[in-house]
C-alpha positions as a Python dict, from the first residue, in 0.01 Angstrom:
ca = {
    (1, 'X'): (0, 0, 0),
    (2, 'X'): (298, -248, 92),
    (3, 'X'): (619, -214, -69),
    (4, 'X'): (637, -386, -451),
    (5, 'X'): (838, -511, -720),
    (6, 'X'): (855, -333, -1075),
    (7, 'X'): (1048, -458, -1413),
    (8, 'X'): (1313, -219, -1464),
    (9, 'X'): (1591, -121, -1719),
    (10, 'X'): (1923, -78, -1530),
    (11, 'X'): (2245, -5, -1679),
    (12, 'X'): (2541, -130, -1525),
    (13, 'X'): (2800, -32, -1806),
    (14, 'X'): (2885, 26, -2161),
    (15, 'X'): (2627, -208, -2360),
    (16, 'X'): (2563, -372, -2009),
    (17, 'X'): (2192, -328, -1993),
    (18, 'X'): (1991, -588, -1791),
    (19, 'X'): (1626, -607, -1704),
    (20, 'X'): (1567, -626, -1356),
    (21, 'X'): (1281, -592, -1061),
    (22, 'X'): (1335, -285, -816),
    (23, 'X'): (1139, -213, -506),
    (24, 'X'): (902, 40, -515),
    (25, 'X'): (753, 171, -191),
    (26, 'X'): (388, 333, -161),
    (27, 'X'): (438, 741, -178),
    (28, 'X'): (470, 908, 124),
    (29, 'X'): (401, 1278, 142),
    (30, 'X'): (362, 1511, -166),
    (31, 'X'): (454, 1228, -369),
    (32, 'X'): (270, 1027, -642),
    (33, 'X'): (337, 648, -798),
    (34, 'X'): (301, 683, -1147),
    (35, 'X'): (279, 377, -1336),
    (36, 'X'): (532, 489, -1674),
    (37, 'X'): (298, 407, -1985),
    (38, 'X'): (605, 561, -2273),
    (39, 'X'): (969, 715, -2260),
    (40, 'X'): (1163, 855, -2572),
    (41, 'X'): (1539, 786, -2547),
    (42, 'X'): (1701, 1098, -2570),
    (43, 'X'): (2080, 1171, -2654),
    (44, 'X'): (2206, 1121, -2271),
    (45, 'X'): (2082, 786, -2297),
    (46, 'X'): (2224, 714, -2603),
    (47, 'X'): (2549, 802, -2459),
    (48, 'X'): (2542, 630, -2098),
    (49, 'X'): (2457, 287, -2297),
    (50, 'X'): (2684, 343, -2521),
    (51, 'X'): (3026, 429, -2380),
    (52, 'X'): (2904, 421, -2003),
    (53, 'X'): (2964, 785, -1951),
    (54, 'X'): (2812, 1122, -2100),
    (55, 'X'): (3091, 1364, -2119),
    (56, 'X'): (3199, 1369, -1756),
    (57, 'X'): (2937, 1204, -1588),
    (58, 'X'): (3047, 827, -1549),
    (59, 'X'): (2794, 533, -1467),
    (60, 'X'): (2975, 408, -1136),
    (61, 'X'): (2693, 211, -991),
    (62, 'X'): (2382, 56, -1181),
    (63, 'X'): (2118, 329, -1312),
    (64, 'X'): (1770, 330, -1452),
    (65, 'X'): (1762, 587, -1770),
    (66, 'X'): (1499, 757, -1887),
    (67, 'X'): (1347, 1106, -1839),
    (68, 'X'): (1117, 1164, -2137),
    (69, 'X'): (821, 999, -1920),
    (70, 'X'): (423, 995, -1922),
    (71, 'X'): (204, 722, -1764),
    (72, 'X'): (-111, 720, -1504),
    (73, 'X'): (-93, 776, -1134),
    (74, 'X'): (-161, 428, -958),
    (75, 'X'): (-143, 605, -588),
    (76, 'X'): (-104, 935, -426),
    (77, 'X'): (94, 1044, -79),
    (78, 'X'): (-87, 1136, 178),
    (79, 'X'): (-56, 1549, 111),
    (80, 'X'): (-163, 1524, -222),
    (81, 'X'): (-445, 1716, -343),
    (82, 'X'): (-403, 1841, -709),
    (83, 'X'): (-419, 1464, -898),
    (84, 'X'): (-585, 1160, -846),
    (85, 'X'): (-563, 769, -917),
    (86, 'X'): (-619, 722, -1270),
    (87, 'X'): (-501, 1066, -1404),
    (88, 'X'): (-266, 1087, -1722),
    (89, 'X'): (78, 1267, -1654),
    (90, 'X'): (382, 1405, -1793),
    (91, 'X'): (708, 1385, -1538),
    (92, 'X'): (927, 1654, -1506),
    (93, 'X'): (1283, 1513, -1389),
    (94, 'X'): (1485, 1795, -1278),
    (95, 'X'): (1445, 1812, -916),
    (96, 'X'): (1577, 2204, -780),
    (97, 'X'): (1661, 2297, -488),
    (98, 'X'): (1399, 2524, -472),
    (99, 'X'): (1561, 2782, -251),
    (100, 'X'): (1837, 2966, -394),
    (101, 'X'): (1820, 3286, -612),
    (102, 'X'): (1778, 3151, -953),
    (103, 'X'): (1486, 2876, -856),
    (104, 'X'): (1289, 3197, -699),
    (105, 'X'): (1328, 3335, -1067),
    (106, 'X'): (1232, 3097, -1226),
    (107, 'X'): (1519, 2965, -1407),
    (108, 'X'): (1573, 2642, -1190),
    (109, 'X'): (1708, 2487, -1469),
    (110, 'X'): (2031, 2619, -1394),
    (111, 'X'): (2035, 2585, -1013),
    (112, 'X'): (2338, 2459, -870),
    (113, 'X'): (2206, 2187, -676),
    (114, 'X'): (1990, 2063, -952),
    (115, 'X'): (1955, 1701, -946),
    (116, 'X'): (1773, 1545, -1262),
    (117, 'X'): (1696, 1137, -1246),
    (118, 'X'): (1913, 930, -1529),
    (119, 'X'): (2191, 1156, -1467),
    (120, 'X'): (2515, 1009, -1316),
    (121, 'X'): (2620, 1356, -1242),
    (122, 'X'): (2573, 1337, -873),
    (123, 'X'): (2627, 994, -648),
    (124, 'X'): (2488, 782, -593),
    (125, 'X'): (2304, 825, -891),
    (126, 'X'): (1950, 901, -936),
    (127, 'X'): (1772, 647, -1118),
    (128, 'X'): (1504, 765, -1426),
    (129, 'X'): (1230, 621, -1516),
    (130, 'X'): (1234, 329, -1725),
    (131, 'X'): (1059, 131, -1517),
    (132, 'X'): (696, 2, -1440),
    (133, 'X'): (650, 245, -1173),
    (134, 'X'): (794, 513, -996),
    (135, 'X'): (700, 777, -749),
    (136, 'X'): (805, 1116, -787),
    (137, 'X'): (642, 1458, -678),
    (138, 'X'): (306, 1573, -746),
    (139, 'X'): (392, 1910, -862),
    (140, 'X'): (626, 1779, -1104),
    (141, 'X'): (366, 1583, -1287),
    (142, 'X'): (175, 1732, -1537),
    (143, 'X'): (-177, 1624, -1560),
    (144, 'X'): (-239, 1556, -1958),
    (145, 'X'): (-542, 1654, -2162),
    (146, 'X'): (-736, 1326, -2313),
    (147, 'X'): (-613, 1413, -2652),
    (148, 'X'): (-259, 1386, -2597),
    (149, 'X'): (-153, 1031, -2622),
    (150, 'X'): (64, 847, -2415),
    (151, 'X'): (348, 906, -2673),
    (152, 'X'): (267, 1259, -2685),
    (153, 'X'): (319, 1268, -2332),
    (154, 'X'): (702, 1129, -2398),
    (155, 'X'): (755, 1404, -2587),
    (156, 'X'): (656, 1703, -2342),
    (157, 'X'): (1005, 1727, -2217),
    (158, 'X'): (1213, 1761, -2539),
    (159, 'X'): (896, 2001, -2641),
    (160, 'X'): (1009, 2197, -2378),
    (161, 'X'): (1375, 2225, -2452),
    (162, 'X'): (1248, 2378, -2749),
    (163, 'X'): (988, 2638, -2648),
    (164, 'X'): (1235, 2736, -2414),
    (165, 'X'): (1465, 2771, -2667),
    (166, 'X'): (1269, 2975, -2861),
    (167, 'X'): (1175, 3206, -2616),
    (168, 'X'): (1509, 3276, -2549),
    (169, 'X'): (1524, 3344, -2853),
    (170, 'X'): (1275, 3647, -2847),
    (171, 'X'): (1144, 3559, -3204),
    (172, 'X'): (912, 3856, -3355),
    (173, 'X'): (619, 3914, -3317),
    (174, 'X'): (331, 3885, -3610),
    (175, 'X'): (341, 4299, -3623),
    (176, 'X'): (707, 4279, -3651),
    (177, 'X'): (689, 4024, -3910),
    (178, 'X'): (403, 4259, -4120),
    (179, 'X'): (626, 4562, -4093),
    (180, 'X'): (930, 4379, -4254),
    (181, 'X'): (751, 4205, -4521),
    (182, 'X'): (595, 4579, -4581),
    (183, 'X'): (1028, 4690, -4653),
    (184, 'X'): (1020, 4459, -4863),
    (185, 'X'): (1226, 4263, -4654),
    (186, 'X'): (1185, 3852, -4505),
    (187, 'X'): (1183, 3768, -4152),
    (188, 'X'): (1379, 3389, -4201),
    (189, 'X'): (1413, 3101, -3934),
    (190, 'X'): (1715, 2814, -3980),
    (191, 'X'): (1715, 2536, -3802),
    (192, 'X'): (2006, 2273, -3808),
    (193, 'X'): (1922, 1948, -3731),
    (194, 'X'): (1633, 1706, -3895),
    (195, 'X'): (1640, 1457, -3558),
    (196, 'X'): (1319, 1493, -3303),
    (197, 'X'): (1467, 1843, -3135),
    (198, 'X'): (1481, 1972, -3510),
    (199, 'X'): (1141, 1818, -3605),
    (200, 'X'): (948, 1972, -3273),
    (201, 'X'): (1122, 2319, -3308),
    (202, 'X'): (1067, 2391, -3646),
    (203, 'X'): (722, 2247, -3609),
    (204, 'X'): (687, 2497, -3297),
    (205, 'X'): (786, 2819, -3485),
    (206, 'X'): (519, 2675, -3797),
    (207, 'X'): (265, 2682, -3588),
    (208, 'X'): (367, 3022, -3390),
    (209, 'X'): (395, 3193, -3749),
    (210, 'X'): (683, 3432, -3661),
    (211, 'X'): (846, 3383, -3921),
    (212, 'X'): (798, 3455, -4295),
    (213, 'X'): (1059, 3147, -4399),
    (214, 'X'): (1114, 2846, -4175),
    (215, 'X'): (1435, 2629, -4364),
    (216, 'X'): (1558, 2328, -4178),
    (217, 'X'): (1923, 2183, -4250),
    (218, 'X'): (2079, 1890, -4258),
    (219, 'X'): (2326, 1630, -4433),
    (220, 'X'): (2060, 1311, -4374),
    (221, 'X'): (1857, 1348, -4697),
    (222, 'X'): (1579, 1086, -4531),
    (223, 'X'): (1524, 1268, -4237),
    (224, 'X'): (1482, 1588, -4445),
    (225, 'X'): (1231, 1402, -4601),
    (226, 'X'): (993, 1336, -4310),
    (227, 'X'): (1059, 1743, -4198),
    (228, 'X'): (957, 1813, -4609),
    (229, 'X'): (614, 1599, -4522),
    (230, 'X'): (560, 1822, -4254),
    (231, 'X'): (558, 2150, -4492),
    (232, 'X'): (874, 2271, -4385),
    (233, 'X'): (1131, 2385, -4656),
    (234, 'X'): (1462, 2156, -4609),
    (235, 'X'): (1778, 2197, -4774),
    (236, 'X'): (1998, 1932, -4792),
    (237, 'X'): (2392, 2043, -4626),
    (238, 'X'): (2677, 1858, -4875),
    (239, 'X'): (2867, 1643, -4622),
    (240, 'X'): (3203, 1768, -4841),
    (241, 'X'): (3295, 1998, -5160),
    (242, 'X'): (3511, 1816, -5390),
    (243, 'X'): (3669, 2198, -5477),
    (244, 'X'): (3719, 2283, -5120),
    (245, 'X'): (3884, 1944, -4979),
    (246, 'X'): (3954, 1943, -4620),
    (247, 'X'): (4322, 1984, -4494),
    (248, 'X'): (4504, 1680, -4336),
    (249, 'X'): (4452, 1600, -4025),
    (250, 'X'): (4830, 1689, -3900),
    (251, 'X'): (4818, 2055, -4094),
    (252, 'X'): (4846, 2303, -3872),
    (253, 'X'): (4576, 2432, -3629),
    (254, 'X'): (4543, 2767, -3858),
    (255, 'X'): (4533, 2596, -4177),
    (256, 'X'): (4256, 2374, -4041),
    (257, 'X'): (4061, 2659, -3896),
    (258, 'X'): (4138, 2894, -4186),
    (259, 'X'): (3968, 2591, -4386),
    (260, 'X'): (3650, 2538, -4184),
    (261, 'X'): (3577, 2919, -4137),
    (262, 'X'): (3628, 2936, -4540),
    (263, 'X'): (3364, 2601, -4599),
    (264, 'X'): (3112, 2762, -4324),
    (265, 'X'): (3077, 3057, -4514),
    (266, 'X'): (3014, 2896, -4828),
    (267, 'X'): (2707, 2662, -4630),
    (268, 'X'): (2585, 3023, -4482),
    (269, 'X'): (2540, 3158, -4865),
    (270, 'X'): (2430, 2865, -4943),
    (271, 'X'): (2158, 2836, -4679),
    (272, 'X'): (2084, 3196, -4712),
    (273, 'X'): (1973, 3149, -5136),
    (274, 'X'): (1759, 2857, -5028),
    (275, 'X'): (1584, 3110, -4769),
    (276, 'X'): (1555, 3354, -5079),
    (277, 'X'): (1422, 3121, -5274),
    (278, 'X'): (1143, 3027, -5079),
    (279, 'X'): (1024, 3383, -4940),
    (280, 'X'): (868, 3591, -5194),
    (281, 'X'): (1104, 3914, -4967),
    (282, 'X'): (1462, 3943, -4978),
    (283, 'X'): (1632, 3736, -4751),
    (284, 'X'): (1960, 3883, -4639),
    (285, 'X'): (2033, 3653, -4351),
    (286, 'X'): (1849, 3470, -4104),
    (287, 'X'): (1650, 3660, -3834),
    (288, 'X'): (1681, 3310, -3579),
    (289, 'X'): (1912, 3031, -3602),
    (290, 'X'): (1878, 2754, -3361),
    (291, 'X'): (2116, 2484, -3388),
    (292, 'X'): (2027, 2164, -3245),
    (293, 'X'): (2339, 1979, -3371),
    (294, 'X'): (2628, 2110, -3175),
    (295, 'X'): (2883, 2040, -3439),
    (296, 'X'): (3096, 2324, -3492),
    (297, 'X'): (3042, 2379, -3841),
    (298, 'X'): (2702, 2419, -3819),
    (299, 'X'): (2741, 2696, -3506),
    (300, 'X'): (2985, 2885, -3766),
    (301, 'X'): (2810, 2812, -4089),
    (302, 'X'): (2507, 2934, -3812),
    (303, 'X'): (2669, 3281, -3721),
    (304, 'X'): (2780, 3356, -4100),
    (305, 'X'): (2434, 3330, -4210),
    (306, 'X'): (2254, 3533, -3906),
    (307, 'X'): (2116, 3869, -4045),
    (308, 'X'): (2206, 4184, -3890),
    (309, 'X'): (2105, 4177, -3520),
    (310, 'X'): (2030, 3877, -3537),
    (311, 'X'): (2011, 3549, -3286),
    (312, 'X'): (2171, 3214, -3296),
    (313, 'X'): (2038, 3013, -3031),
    (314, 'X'): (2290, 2733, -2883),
    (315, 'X'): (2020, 2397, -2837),
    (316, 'X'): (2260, 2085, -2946),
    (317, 'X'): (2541, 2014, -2645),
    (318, 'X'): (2821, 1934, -2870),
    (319, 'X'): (3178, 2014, -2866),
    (320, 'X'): (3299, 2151, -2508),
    (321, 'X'): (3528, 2401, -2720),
    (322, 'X'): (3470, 2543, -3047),
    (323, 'X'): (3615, 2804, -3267),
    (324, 'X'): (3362, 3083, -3355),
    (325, 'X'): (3396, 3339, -3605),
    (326, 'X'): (3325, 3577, -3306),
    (327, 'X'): (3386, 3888, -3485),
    (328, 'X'): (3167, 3808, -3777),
    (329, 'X'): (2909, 3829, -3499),
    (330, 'X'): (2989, 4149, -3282),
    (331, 'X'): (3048, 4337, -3627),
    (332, 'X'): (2666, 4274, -3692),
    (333, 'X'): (2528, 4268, -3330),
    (334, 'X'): (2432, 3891, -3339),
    (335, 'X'): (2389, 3755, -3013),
    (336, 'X'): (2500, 3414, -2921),
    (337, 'X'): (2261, 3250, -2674),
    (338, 'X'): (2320, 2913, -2483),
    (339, 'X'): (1999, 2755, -2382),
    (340, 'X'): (1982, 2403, -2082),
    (341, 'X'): (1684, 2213, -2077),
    (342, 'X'): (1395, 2443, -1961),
    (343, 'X'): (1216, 2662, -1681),
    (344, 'X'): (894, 2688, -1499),
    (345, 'X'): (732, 2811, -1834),
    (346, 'X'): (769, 2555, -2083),
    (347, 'X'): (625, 2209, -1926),
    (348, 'X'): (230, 2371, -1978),
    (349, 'X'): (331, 2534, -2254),
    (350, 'X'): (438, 2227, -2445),
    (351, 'X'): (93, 2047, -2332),
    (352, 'X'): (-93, 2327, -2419),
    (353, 'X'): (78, 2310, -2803),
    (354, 'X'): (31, 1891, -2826),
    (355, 'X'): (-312, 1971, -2663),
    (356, 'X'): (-379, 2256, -2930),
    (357, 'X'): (-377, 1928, -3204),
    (358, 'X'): (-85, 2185, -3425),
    (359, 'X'): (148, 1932, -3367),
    (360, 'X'): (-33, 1618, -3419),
    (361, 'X'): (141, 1539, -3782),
    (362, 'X'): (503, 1594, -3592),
    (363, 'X'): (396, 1334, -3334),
    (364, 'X'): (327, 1131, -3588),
    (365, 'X'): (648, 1128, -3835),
    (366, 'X'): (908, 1233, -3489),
    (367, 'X'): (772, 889, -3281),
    (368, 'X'): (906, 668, -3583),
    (369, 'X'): (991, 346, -3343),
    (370, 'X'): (755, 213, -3011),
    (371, 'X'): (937, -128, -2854),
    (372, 'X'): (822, -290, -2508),
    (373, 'X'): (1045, -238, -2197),
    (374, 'X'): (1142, -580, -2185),
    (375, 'X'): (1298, -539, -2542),
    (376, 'X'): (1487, -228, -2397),
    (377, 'X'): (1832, -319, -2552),
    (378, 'X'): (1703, -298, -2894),
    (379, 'X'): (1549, 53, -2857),
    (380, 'X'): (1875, 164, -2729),
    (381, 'X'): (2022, -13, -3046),
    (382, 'X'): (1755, 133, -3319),
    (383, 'X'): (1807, 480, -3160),
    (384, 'X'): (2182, 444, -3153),
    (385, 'X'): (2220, 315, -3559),
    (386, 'X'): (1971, 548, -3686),
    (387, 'X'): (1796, 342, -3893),
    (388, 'X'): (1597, 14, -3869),
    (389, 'X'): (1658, -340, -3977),
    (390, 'X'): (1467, -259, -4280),
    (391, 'X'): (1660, 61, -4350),
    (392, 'X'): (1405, 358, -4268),
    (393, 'X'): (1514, 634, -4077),
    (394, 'X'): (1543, 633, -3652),
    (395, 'X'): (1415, 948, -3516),
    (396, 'X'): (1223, 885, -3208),
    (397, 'X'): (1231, 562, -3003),
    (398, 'X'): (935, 521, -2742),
    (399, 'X'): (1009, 242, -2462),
    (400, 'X'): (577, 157, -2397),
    (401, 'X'): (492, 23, -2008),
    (402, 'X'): (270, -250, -2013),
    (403, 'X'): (-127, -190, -2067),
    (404, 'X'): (-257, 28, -1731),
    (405, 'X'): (-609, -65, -1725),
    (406, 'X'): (-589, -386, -1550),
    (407, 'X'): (-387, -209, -1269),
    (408, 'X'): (-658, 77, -1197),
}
């Protein structure tokens, strides 16, 4: 198989995104070419198109985004045995070293040397996978079942970050749930966040039925909408109280913490009545929060409304420093867990869930937008406003590859 061209997306800066033809060579080795059928933009994206940069990472040569990938295997390396031309595949990005301590444990998402494609984190950079085709390694692609669609494929990887999220977590178990509704007591679930991470976790606990009450908060009344379709119980966060008005911006740094401490505690009782409200048990806090936000607030409004011993699971990357009403947690034993992408266990665990057809109405309402690679600026534009030229709500925007079949 000689070397070929392939359409490609390829940032070069801030709003600077061109489509362009990039060689792609026939895989060698334990690689396969993979012929990239639909990508959700993700956050990262978002902010590489946007400004150029994602926190510290700057864009200092032209880079292909793109990680949430799925398409068909179009040719296999020569020491490939598990897949074959034809078969259906999600990619996992992150490329480990492989050797150290923490990839033996399993928790190669946090090796040192991790490199993950779209990321300008290392250079030169390491393209992703908007593009016709790519190769990439064999045991990194995930063959899909026939009943997961192409889309559904997309959405493996932020699946992921949220199993993996909720199993660090450690959310009871169905006996531990039974024994607290027998006190008389509710085992609750809060969730900031409507977007697609919000959507796919709270779907993921629904269908895992750990929890007595699942509530999932937000200030975007629409999207709370599509999470209400979707049997979930939403309450909506006020974006302001009118009694409580903020400080200026120039009062001093105690004033303005003393202030959002003061508002997150009145969100927390707030969030806690709504729980008690829709849990026939008393509700004295949430047993799981999992913010997928990152705004401070909601991380303080988050710990104020844990129950005893509780969890409050870190998913959103938001503010590099935050003020936390750290002892309001110690005093009740909540722990405060940071969670990065996934590990080893959650790429067949999120097929096995999309697979499992549980998830098939979240699919539906999360993938809300599906444009053509060549129209790649507007996807990045409709993901960016958050809602469409006709005014409905942006969650998840799908970049499709052209039809495979007449490649095969």
């Amino acid at each position: 198989m000689a070397e070929t061209s392939a359409t490609a997306l390829v940032l070069h800066g801030a709003k600077d995104l061109r489509v362009e033809q990039r060689a792609v060579s026939a895989p060698t080795g334990a690689d396969v070419q993979v012929a990239v059928q639909a990508t959700g933009l993700c956050g990262s994206d978002l902010h590489y198109y946007s400004h150029g940069r994602n926190g510290d990472f700057v864009v200092r040569e032209p880079m292909c985004l793109g990680h949430e990938s799925a398409g068909t295997v179009t040719a296999v390396g020569p020491d490939v045995t598990t897949l074959k031309v034809g078969d259906r595949v999600a990619l996992e990005v992150g490329l480990a070293c492989r050797k150290c301590a923490l990839c033996k444990q399993g928790r190669y998402n946090i090796c040192k040397a991790m490199q993950f494609r779209s990321s300008a984190k290392m250079f030169p950079h390491l393209d992703g996978t908007l593009m016709e085709r790519t190769n990439h390694p064999a045991d990194l692609c995930y063959a899909l079942p026939s009943n997961v669609s192409d889309a559904g494929g997309a959405l493996v990887e932020p699946l992921a970050v949220c199993l993996h999220a909720i199993r660090r977590s450690r959310p009871p178990t169905k006996d531990e749930v039974a024994l607290a509704k027998g006190t008389g007591e509710g085992t609750a679930a809060l969730v900031f966040g409507a977007g697609a991470i919000g959507l796919l976790l709270a779907s993921s606990l629904a269908a895992a039925e750990n929890f007595s009450t699942i509530i999932v908060a937000d200030i975007d009344a629409a999207r709370l909408k599509i999470a209400a379709s979707l049997g979930l119980k939403t309450t909506l966060i006020p974006r302001g109280d009118p009694a409580n008005p903020p400080p200026p911006k120039d009062a001093p740094h105690a004033d303005q913490t003393a202030w959002a401490l003061k508002n997150a505690q009145s969100v927390a009782a707030t969030l806690t009545e709504a729980a008690n409200a829709a849990d026939a048990s008393e509700v004295t806090g949430f047993s799981r929060v999992y913010d997928c936000t990152g705004v401070p607030a909601c991380v303080q409004a988050g710990i104020y409304a844990s129950a005893p011993g509780g969890v409050l699971v870190q998913v959103g990357m938001g503010n590099p420093i935050q003020t936390l009403p750290v002892g309001a947690a110690a005093l009740r034993e909540v722990d405060v867990i940071g969670t990065f992408r996934y590990d080893g266990h959650a790429y067949p665990a999120a097929i096995a869930l999309l697979a499992s057809g549980k998830l098939a109405a979240t699919e539906e309402k999360v993938v809300t937008h599906r444009v053509s690679l060549e129209d790649g600026a507007r996807a990045f534009n409709l993901a960016g406003a958050g809602v469409d030229e006709d005014g409905h709500p942006v969650v998840k925007v799908i970049i499709e590859g052209k039809a495979q079949a007449a490649r095969l």
